[in-house]
Structures are given as structure tokens and as C-alpha cells.
N, C-alpha and C positions, 0 to 999 in steps of 0.2 A: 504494500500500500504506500502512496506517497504523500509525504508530509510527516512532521513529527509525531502529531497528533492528529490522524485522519477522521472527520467524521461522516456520515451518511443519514438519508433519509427516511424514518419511518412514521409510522400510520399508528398513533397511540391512542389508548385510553385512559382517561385520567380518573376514574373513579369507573364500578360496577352500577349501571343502569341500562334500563329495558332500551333508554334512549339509543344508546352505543353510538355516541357522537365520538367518531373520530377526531384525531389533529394530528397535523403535520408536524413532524417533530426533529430538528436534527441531532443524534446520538453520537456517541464515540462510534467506532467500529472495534468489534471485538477483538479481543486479542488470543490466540487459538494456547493450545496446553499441547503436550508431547504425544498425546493419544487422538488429537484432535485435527481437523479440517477447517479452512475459511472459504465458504462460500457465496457465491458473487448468485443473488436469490432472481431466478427467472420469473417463476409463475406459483404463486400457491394458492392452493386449492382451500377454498373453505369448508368448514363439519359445522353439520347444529351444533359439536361441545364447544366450538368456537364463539357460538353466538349465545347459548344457555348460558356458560360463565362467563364472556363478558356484561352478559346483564345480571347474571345471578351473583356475579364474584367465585374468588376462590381463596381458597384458605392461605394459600402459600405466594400469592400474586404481593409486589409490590406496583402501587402506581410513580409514575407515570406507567402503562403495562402495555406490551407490544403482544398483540393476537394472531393467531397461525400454529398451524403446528406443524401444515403437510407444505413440502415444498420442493421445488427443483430447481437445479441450478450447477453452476460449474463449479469446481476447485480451483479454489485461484491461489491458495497458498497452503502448503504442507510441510510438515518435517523432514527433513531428510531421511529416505528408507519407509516412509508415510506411504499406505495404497490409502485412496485413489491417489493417485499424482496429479499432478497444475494440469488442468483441462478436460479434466473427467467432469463430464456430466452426472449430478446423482438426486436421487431419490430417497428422503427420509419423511418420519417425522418425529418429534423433538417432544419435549420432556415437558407439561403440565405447569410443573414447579417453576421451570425458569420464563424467559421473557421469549417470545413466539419470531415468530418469521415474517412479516409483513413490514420488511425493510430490505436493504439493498445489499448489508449482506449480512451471514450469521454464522454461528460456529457451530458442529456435530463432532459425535463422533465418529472416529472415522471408522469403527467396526459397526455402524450402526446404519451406514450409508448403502445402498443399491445401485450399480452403474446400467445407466439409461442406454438400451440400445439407438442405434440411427435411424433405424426404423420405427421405433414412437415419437412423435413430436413432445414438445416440453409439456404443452398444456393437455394433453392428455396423459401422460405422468401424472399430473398434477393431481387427478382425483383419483388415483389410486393408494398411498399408503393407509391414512388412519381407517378408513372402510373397510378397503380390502383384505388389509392386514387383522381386524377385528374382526370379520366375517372367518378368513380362516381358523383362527382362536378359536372363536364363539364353536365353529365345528369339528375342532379334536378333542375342546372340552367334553362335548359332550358323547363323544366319539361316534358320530353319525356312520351308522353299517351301513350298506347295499340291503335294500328289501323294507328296512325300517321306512317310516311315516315321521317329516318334519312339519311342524306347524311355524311360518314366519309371521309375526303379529300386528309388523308395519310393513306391507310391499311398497310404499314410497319414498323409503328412507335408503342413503346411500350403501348401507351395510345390507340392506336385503337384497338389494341389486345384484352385489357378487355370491350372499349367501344362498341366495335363488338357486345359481348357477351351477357354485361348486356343488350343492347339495343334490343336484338332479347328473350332475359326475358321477359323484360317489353310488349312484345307484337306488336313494333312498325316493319315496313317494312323496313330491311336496306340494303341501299347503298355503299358503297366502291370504292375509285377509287384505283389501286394500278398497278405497270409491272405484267405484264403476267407472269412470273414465280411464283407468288404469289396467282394467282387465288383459287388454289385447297384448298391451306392453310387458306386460307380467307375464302372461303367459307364451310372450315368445322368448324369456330369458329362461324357459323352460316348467314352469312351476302345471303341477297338473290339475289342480283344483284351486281359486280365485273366487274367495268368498266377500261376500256385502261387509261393510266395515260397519255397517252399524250395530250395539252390542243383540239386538233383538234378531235382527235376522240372525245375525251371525251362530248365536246358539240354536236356531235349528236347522240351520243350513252342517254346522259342526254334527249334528245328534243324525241329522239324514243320509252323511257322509259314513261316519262312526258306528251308529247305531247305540249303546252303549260303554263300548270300549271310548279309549282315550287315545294319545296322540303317544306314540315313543318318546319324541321328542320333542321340544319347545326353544326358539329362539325368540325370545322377549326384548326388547331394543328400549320399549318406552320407559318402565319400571314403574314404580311406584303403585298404584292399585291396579295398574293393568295386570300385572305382577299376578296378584292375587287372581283374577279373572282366568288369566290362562292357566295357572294353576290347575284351576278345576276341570278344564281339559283336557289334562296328563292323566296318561295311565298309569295304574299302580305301579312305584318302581321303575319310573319314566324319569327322564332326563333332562331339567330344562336351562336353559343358558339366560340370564341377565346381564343385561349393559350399563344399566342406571340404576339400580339397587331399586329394593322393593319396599312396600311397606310391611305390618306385623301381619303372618299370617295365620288364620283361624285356626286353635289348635285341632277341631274337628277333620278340617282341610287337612292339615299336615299329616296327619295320621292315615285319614282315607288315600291321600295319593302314596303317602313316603317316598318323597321325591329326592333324586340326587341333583343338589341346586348347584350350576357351577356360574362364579362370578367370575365379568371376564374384564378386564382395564388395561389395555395398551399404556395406558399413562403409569402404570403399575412398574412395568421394567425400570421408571427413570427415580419414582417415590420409592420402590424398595431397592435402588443403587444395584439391581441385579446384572453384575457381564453379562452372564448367560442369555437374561430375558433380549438385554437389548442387543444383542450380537443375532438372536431368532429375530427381531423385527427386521436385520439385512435378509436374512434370509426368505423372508416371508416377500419382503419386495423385490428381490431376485424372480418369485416366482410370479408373482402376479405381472412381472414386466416380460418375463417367458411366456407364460399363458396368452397375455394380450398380443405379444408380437406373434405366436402362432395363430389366434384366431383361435383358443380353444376357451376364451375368455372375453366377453364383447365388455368394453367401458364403456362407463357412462356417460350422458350426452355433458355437454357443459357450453358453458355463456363466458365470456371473455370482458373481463371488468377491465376499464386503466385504474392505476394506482390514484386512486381518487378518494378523497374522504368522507365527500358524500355521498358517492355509488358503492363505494366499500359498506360504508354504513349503512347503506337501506338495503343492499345483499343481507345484511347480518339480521338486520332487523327480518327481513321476509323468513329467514331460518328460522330465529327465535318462535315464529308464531306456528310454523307448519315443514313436517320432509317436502322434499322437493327431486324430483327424479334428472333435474337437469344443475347439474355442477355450476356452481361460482367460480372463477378461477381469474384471480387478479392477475394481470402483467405486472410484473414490477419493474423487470427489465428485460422485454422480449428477446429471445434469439435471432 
């Protein structure tokens, strides 16, 4: 970098509210550690957890606080004997805890990074880590068999997109609740039955499908009392996956299902300091950037913002209120 003291541009928040009024901000540029990468940030991709905590906050944020987590971009400076090396294009996404990606440039780990083939462009990278990489978790947690019955509980949210997908790979029967303008889309990333999202249809559209049995499996994305709802559409000894934690659930329920709950947090590798976890999120992005460059993985559609703080911010703000099946994806510095 040049100058003493270089600084760059990002997209801040200065307090947690629904508002998520960005500002332009100028920062130091980071300074990388012996295990670490500095990247020069192309395009990142936004998540609802992007737009939930910056309205809702978060426990370990200082402000002024920079938002992003998924992002892509070149190595522009490494250590010596450091993979990727100066020029590698990569794919991560980045740690909860510290300060986010929606600037121009930021530091990872370098075992923590995926190198971008030539044949995906940057901005369709972009909406591949924290989904993609969630959706695979959410399905070894739970360890989805060939034959088994998956139940997804949001088809419009970016993580069912690819769980859709991998899940009708693997072999398993899957389910989708999603509005009726989403049917056809759903069902062409493979899902085999697409139910009404409203809670009334939906339990007898479930019990017509079902009959009395339950679901093997459950991937739950929303949490909270959804949580509890889907619950009671596992079968005894079923498997369900949570993303957003749940609420208290009835001990009558726990007992009738006896479910194995698995909690899944990508954010989780960088809060419990785990190598391991976060050396699997390279690997998880390796794959989903193989997947997509064969074609045995369709990404999702996505919208093209400039680094702007008003369109930044009414992107974040449309997330906060509802999934959306088509990607945010800022330029910050196009390819």
C-alpha cells in the first residue's frame, strides 16, 4: 500500500437500527498478521444476518461498525511463502465478531480463503459463501441419506436455494414451503413437493402429503417459534437443523418427537477461535465454486448495487423485512 499511513473507503454504521442509514467513512487500511491476506474487496454479496444485526445489533460489534461478511476480491498483499499469492482472486466470508467487508479493502485468513476460478465472474462468487456454505453444514449436521424426506421451511431465502439442491443430490425426497409465486422456481432447483406458506394450508397440505408420519428431516432457517411449529412435523427420532435459534419448546412436544436438534453458525468457527472450523469454510467454498463452475450447482440470481449508501441501505432495509430469491451484490471495486 502506499503512503505511511494509507487509508480507504467504507460504508459504516454508526449505531444498530431498523433505519441502517449508512455513511461514508474513511478508515485506516488494515494491517495483515503472519497467517493473514490483504484484500483489495470487488463485490460482496449481502445475507439477511447482514441486515437482522445491523438493525438488531450485536453483542461483540463496536461502532462506528462496517457490514458484510461475504466477499470477493484479489490478494494484493501476503507474506512471504503466504498461499494465495498477490493476485489470486478469493472467496471468503469473515468473522461476526470483527468489523465486515463493505470497504475497499480487508484482511482474512489466508487458510480461510477459496481461489475463484476464471470461469465464474466476481459477482456471482459473491453470493455464494455464507448460504452456500450454511446450507452444506445445515446438511451433514443433520446427515441427510439418499431415500430420507427433507422438509425446507423458507424456499425464498438464500440458504434454501442451495439446500434445495444439494438435498435432491444426495438422493433425499424434498419438501419446500414457500408463496405461490415461487412454486415454479422452487421446483426447478429440484424440490419435489412446494407447499402454500400459509400456516393453515400448510398443515394439511403436510398431513395429505404425510398422512401421519413426520418429516426425517427439518431444515428451519427462521427460528424462533417457527422452530416450535416445525417441530411438530418431525418424526419420532427425526433430525432437525436450526439457523436462528428457537424458542422454549413444549415439554409434551419434546418428548413426542425426541428430536436430534443440530445448531448450525458459520459465525461459530471465528467466536469459538476454531482452525479447524475455519480452514472447513475454505473448503466448503472450494466446493461450491466447483459445483457452480461444472453446472452441477445453478447460483442465484442477483442485482448489482454501486457502493452507494443509500442503495446499500434500502438493499439492507428490503432484507430486514423479507428473503428475497435475487442477490444484493455491491460493487465496491468492479473487475
Amino acid at each position: 500500500m502506499s503512503g505511511p499511513n494509507p487509508t480507504m473507503q467504507a460504508l459504516v454504521l454508526h449505531e444498530a437500527s431498523p433505519s441502517l442509514a449508512l455513511q461514508l467513512q474513511e478508515l485506516p487500511v488494515p494491517s495483515i498478521g503472519a497467517s493473514e491476506v490483504l484484500v483489495e474487496v470487488e463485490y460482496v454479496g449481502l445475507n439477511h444476518i447482514d441486515a437482522r444485526l445491523g438493525a438488531e445489533g450485536f453483542c461483540r460489534w463496536q461502532y462506528p461498525h462496517v457490514l458484510g461478511i461475504d466477499a470477493v476480491g484479489t490478494v494484493v498483499e501476503a507474506p512471504v511463502g503466504v498461499f494465495p499469492k498477490r493476485g489470486t482472486r478469493v472467496i471468503f466470508t469473515t468473522s461476526l465478531a470483527d468489523q465486515g467487508v463493505l470497504k475497499r479493502y480487508t484482511k482474512v485468513a489466508n487458510y480461510a480463503v477459496a481461489e475463484v476460478p476464471e470461469s465464474i465472474p466476481s459477482a456471482v462468487a459473491a453470493t455464494l459463501p455464507n448460504a452456500g456454505m450454511t446450507a452444506l453444514a445445515a446438511l451433514d449436521k443433520i446427515q441427510l441419506q439418499a431415500g430420507e424426506s427433507i422438509y425446507i421451511n423458507s424456499g425464498c431465502g438464500a440458504v434454501a436455494h442451495f439446500a434445495i439442491q444439494y438435498a435432491r443430490q444426495r438422493g433425499a425426497k424434498v419438501f419446500v414451503s414457500a408463496p405461490e409465486r415461487e412454486h415454479e422456481r422452487i421446483k426447478g432447483l429440484g424440490a419435489d413437493v412446494v407447499f402454500a406458506s400459509t400456516e393453515e394450508q400448510l398443515a394439511r397440505d403436510i398431513k395429505h402429503e404425510l398422512g401421519p408420519d413426520g418429516f426425517d428431516t427439518i431444515l428451519n432457517s427462521c427460528g424462533g417459534d417457527t422452530f416450535v411449529t416445525d417441530l411438530a412435523h418431525l418424526r419420532f427420532g427425526g433430525r432437525i437443523a436450526c439457523l436462528n435459534g428457537f424458542a422454549e419448546i413444549p415439554q409434551e412436544l419434546l418428548f413426542s418427537r425426541a428430536p436430534i436438534i443440530a445448531a448450525v453458525s458459520l459465525g461459530g468457527a471465528w467466536l469459538a477461535n476454531s482452525l479447524c472450523a475455519q480452514q472447513k469454510l475454505s473448503f466448503m467454498g472450494q466446493q461450491l465454486l466447483q459445483d457452480v463452475g461444472s453446472g452441477k450447482i445453478q447460483a442465484p440470481g442477483h442485482r448489482i448495487l454501486p457502493f452507494d449508501t443509500e442503495l446499500v441501505g434500502e438493499a439492507l432495509r428490503q432484507l430486514y423485512q423479507q428473503s428475497t430469491a435475487v442477490r444484493p451484490v455491491v460493487a465496491v471495486k468492479p473487475r
